[in-house]
N, C-alpha and C positions, 0 to 999 in steps of 0.2 A: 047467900046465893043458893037457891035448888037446883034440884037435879037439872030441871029442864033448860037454864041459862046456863050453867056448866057445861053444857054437852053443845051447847050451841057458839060457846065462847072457842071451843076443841077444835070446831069445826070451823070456823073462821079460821084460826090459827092455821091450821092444815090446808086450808085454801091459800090464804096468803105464802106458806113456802110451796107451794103447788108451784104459783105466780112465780117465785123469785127463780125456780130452776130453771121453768122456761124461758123466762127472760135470760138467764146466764148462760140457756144453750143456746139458745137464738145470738147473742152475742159472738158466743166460741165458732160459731157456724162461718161468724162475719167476720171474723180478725182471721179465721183459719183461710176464707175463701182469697180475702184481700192480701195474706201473704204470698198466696201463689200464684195472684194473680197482684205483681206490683204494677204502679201506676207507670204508665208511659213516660214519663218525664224522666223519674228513679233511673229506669233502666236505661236508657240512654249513656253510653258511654264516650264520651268526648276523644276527639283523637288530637287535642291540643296537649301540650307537651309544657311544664309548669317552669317560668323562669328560675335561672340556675341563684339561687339566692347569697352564693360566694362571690358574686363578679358584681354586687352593688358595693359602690365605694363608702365605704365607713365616716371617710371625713367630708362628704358630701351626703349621708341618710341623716336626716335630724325628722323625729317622730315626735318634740316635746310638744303639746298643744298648747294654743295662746302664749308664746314665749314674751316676753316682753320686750325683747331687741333680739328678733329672728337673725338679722344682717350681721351683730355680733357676735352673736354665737356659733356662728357660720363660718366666721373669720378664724373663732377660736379652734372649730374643729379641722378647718387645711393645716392647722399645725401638728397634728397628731392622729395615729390611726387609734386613740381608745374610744372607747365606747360612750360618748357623750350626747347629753340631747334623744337619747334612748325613751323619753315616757315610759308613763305608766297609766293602767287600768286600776284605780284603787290600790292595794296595795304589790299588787302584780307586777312583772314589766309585762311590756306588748308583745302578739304573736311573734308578730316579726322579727322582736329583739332576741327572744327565747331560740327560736329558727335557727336565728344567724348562729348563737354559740354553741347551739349543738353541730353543726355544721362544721363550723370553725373547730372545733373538739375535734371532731370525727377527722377532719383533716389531719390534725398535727399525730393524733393515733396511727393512722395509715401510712404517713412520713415514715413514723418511728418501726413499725410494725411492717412494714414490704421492704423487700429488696429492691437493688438498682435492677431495670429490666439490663439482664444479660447480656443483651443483643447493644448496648450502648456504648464498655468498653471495646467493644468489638469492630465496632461503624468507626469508632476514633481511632480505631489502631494501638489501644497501650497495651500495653505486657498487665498481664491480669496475675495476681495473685490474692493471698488468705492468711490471713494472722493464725495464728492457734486456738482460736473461737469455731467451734463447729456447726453451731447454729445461732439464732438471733437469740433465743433464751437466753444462752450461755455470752452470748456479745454483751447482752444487756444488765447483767446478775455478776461477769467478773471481767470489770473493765480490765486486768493488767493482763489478760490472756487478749484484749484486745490493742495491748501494746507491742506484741512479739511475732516473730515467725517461727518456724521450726526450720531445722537446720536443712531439708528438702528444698523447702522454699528460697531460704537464704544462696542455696549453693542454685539456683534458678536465677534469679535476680543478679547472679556475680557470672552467669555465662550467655544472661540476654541482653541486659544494660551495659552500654560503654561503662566503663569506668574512668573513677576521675575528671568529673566533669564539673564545668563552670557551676550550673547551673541545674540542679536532678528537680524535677517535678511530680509530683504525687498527688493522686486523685484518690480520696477515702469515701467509703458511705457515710460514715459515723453517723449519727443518731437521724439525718434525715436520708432516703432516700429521692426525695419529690427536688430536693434544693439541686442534687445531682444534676437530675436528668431535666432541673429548669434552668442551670447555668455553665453547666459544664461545657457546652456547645460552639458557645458563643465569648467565654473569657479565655479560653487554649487558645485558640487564634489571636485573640487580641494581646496578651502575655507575649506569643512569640511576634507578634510586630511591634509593638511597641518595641521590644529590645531590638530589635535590628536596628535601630536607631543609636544603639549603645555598642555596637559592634559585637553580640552577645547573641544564644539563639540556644536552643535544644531539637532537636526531633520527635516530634509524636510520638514515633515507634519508641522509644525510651522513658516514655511517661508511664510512672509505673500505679496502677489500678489499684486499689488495697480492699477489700470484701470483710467488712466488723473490724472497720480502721477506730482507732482511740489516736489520737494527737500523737501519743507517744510513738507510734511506729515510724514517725521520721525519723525520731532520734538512732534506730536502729539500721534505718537505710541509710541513715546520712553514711554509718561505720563502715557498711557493707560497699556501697557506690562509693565512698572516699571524696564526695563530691563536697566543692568549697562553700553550695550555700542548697538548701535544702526549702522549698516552696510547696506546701501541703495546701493543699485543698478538701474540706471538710465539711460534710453538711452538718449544719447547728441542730441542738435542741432546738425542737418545734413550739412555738406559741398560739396563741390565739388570731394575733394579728397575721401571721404568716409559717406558713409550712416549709417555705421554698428559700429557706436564708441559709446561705454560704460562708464562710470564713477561709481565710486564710491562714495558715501558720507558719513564719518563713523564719529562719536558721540559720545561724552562721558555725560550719562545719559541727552540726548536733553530733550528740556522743550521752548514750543511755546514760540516765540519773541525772544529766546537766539542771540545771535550775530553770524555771518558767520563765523568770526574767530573762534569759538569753533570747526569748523567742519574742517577733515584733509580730503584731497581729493587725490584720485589716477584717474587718468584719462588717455585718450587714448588708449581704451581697445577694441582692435579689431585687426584684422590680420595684419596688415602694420604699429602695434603702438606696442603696449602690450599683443602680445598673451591669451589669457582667461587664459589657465593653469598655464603659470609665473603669471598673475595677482591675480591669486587664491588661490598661495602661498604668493608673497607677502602682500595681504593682512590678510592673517590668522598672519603675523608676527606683522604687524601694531594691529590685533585684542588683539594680545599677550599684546603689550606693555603698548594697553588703559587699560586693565582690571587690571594687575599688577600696572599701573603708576597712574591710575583713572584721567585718563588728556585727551584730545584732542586737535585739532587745534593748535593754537601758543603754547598752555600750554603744549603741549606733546612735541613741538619741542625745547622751553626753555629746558624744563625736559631732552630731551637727550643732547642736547648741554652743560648742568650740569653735563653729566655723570651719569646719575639716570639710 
């Protein structure tokens, strides 16, 4: 190659990045113009508000594509709120299914994680008190500070509450607030009529609030109230399927350290287990039985199993 093809080869080269820059600024000119100027459509902001994706029913969503007996697997999900019939994208699950557990997550976190609104012992009238737990940290990190009170509290509880009573009722946060303040409402009421049917009954004003209750704070009120049968209400650990589940712990005259078999439980008390109001009954029957039988736990179940 001579001189004069050399020099001519330079020159093309230098012309073609000439070419490429300005094509790359011509481009950056166009992405630069088209970002500040977005497309009408883009900007548009919808004022429709996105369905709430916790209020579709679990054992009625089935996403599996081409099932081979849809109408059975249908059947098999009204028996169960787990997550069946779920599909999948390859080896993904679906938007939808993803959605719902984080949702459902976030739910049982915020149960565990907020407190009862303030304003709730207050609307029902109970005697509000606080274990020895001074914040939810501390509730959650040393459950046996959330079995006690201090002695403040204790000498409160013995100059607001009757003493010696049929029947002491307790309302705890314990691990859910949400179960509270979705059952609390509606099973007091139904607890105190049901018993009137048993010749039996409490006062509002004497249902006592408990704020980073743990189970075991019955057992220190039952000492404290003297009372003959001790009825705890308790929100549950949170799950997936539900945030808003209640239990029951009920007592025949508890006394700190007793054994867990004394205590008879009724559990799963929320909208998609045991209604509050059916729960409100049958517990005023279970109330019936401890007070007449003066037993709880196994001893109560022995007891009816004997026919007593």
């Amino acid at each position: 190659m001579d001189e004069k093809d050399l020099k001519s080869m330079i020159e093309n080269i230098l012309a073609d990045m000439t070419d490429d820059k300005k094509a790359a600024a011509t481009t950056t000119t166009t992405d630069t113009r088209s970002a500040a100027t977005p497309a009408t459509n883009d900007s548009t902001v919808s004022g429709d508000v996105l369905d709430d994706i916790t209020k579709i029913d679990l054992k009625k969503q089935f996403l599996q594509d081409d099932p081979h007996d849809r109408e059975g697997y249908l059947k098999i999900k009204s028996f169960t709120p787990a997550r069946l019939g779920m599909g999948r994208v390859g080896t993904r699950y679906k938007t939808a299914s993803v959605l719902r557990f984080r949702a459902d997550h976030a739910a049982a976190q915020d149960a565990v994680f907020s407190d009862v609104d303030p304003q709730l012992p207050k609307d029902m009238g109970f005697f509000e008190t606080q274990t020895t737990c001074t914040s939810k940290d501390e509730f959650l990190t040393r459950p046996d500070y959330g079995r006690k009170f201090s002695d403040e509290t204790v000498a409160a509880i013995k100059k607001n509450v009757t003493p010696n009573p049929k029947i002491q009722m307790v309302v705890g946060d314990g691990l859910s607030s949400a179960a509270i303040e979705a059952n609390v409402k509606e099973i007091i009421p139904a607890i105190q009529q049901g018993l009137k049917v048993y010749g039996l009954g409490f006062e509002t004003k004497d249902v006592i609030f408990v704020k980073y209750a743990r189970v075991g704070a019955e057992d220190q009120i039952g000492e404290v109230t003297g009372a003959d049968v001790v009825c705890m209400l308790v929100g549950e650990r949170p799950g997936l399927v539900t945030a808003k589940s209640m239990s029951a712990y009920i007592a025949y005259k508890p006394t700190i350290g007793m054994p867990e078999a004394n205590r008879t439980v009724v559990s799963n008390i929320h909208d998609g287990g045991m209604p509050a109001v059916e729960a409100g009954a049958y517990i005023a029957e279970l109330l019936d039985k401890m007070v007449r039988l003066k037993k709880s736990g196994i001893d109560l179940k022995a007891a009816e199993n004997a026919g007593a």
